[in-house]
C-alpha positions in Angstrom: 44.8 -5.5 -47.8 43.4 -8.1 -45.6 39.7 -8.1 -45.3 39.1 -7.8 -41.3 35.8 -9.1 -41.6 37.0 -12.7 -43.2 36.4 -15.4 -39.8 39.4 -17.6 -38.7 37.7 -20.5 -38.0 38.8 -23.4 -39.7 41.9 -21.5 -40.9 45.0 -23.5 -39.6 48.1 -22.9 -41.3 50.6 -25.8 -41.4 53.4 -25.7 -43.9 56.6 -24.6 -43.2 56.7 -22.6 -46.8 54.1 -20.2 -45.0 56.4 -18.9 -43.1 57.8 -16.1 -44.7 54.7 -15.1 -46.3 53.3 -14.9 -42.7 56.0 -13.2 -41.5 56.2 -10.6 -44.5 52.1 -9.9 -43.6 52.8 -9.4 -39.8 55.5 -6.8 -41.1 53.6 -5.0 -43.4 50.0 -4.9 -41.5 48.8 -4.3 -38.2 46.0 -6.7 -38.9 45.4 -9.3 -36.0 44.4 -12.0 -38.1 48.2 -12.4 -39.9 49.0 -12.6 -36.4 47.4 -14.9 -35.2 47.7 -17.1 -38.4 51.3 -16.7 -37.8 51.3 -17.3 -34.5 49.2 -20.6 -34.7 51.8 -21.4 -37.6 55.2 -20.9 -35.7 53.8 -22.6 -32.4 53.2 -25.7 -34.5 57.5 -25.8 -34.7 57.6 -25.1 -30.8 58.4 -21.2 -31.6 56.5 -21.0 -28.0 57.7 -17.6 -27.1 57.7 -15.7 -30.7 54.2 -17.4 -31.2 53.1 -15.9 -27.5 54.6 -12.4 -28.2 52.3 -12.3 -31.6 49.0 -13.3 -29.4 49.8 -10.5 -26.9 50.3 -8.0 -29.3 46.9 -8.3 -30.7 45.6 -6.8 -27.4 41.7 -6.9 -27.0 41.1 -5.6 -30.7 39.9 -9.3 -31.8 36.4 -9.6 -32.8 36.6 -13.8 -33.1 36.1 -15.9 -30.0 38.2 -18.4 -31.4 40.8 -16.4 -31.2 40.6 -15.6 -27.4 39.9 -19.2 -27.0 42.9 -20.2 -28.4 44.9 -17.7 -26.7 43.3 -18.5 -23.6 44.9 -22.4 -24.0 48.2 -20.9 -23.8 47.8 -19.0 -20.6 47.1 -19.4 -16.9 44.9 -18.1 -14.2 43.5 -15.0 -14.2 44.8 -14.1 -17.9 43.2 -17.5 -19.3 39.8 -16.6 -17.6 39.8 -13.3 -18.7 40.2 -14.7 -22.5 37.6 -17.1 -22.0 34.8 -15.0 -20.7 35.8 -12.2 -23.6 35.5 -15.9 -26.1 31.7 -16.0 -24.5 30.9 -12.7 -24.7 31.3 -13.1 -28.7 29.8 -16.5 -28.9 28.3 -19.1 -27.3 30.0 -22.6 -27.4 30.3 -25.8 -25.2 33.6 -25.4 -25.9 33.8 -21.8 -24.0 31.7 -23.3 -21.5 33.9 -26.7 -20.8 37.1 -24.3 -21.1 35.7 -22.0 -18.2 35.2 -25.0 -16.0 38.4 -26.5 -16.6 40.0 -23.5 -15.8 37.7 -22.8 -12.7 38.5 -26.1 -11.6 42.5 -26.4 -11.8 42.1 -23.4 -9.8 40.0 -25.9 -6.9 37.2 -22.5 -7.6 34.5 -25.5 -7.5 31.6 -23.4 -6.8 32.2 -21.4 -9.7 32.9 -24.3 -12.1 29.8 -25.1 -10.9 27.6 -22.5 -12.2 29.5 -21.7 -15.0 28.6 -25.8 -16.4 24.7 -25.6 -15.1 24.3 -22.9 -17.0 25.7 -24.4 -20.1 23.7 -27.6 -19.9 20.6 -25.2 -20.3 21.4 -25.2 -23.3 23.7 -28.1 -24.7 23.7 -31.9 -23.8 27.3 -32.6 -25.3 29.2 -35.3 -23.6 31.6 -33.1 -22.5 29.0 -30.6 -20.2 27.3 -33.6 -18.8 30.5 -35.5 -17.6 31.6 -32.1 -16.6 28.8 -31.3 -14.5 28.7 -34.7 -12.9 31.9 -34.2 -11.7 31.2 -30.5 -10.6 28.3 -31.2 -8.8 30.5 -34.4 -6.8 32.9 -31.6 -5.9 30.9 -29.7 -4.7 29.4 -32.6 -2.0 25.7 -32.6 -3.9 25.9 -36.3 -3.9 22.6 -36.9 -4.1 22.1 -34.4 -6.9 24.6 -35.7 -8.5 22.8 -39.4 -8.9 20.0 -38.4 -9.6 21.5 -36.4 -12.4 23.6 -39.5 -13.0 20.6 -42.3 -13.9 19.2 -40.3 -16.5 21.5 -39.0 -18.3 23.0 -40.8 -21.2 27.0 -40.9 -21.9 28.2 -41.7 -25.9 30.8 -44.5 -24.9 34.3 -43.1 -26.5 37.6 -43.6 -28.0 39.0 -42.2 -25.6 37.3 -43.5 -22.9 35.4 -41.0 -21.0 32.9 -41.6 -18.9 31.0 -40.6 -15.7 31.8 -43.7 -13.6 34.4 -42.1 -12.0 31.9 -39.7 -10.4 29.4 -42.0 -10.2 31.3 -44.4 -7.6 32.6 -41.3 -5.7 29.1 -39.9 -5.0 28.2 -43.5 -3.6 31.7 -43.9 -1.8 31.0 -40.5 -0.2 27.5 -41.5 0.9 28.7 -44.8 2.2 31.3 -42.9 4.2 28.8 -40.8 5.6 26.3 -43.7 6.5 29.6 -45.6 8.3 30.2 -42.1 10.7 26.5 -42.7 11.6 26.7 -46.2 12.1 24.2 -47.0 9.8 25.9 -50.1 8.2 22.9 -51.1 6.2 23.0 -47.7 4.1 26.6 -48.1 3.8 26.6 -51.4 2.3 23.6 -50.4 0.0 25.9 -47.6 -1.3 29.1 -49.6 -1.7 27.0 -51.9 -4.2 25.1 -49.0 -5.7 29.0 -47.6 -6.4 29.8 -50.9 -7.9 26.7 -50.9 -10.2 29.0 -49.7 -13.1 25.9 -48.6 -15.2 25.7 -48.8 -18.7 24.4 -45.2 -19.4 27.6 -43.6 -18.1 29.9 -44.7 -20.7 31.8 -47.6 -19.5 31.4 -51.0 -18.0 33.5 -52.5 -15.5 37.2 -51.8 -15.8 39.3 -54.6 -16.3 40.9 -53.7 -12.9 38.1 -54.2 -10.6 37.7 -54.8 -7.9 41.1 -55.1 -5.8 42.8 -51.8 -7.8 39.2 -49.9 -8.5 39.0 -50.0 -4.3 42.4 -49.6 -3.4 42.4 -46.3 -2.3 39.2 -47.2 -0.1 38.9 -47.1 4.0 39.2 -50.2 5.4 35.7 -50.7 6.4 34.7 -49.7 2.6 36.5 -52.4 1.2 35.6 -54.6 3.6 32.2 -53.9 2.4 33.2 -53.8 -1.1 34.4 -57.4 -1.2 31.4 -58.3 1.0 28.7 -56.8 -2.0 30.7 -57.9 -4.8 30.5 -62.2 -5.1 26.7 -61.3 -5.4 26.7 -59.0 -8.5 
């Protein structure tokens, strides 16, 4: 008999050869750990829907949150969320965390996403929160916030190339924007170049592209002002 109590983690079966002694385990046990081992296993061969069937039978009667995590990556909306904050309930992880705000967010539920990432930088400073709640906190207009928050903290340049400068530049753009509307040209051009900083503490340097693809999708008087600033950086 299996022993209920054994965790999952780090359990990921892989060879086809487990197949049928998955399959023989599901059949003989009502245990929800052959089936998710099973189901992990056949969606590995793109057995999408058996794999899916297997998750949903296991109901609520998990006790891992890595389990509800996973599960959660193979659904949408309101069924994802609802795995998510049952993952959280059982354990606390930056993964949880990021996976709410992902979710929050693809639903454009910004506020939310919001609150669910502040709360997780209380206590984690993986790269993942802060570049999270950068962007959060530019969805949700706190430009100013969102700077400050910006030039302190630190982003681990990485192989696959995140970085906040992508929120960085909108924040700026946004508050050059808003200076423009006024008519306060001064503070507009002060932002554009504050935008175009690219600072070293967010991950990345200047992309290759910059600056006639970076501004592209720019107003006119923004890029105006962009190729104004830029000659003197």
């Amino acid at each position: 008999a299996p022993d209920s109590s054994r965790p999952i983690a780090f359990a990921m079966p892989f060879r086809r050869e487990s197949l049928p002694a998955l399959s023989a385990a599901v059949a003989r046990s009502d245990c929800w750990q052959f089936r998710y081992l099973y189901a992990v296993l056949l969606a590995s061969f793109d057995r999408d829907q058996e794999a899916d069937r297997l998750l949903d039978e296991c109901g609520d009667r998990p006790d891992d949150a890595i389990f509800y995590l996973y599960r959660a990556s193979r659904r949408s909306g309101e069924a994802a969320l609802k795995d998510l904050r049952r993952a959280e309930q059982l354990h606390c992880s930056w993964r949880i965390g990021y996976a709410l705000y992902e979710n929050l967010g693809e639903a454009d539920r910004w506020a939310e996403a919001l609150a669910v990432i502040r709360r997780y930088r209380e206590h984690s400073s993986a790269n993942r929160i802060n570049l999270a709640f950068a962007n959060a906190l530019v969805r949700n207009h706190l430009y100013d916030e969102a700077i400050e928050f910006m030039q302190t903290v630190v982003i681990l340049p990485s192989e696959g190339g995140e970085s906040a400068t992508s929120s960085w530049v909108e924040a700026w753009r946004s508050l050059a924007a808003a200076a423009l509307e006024k008519g306060d040209c001064e503070s507009a051009e002060r932002a554009v170049a504050s935008a175009l900083s690219f600072p070293e503490n967010l991950g990345s340097g200047r992309p290759y592209d910059f600056p006639e693809n970076f501004v592209a999708d720019w107003s006119d008087q923004l890029k105006e002002i962009a190729h104004r600033v830029f000659p003197s950086r």
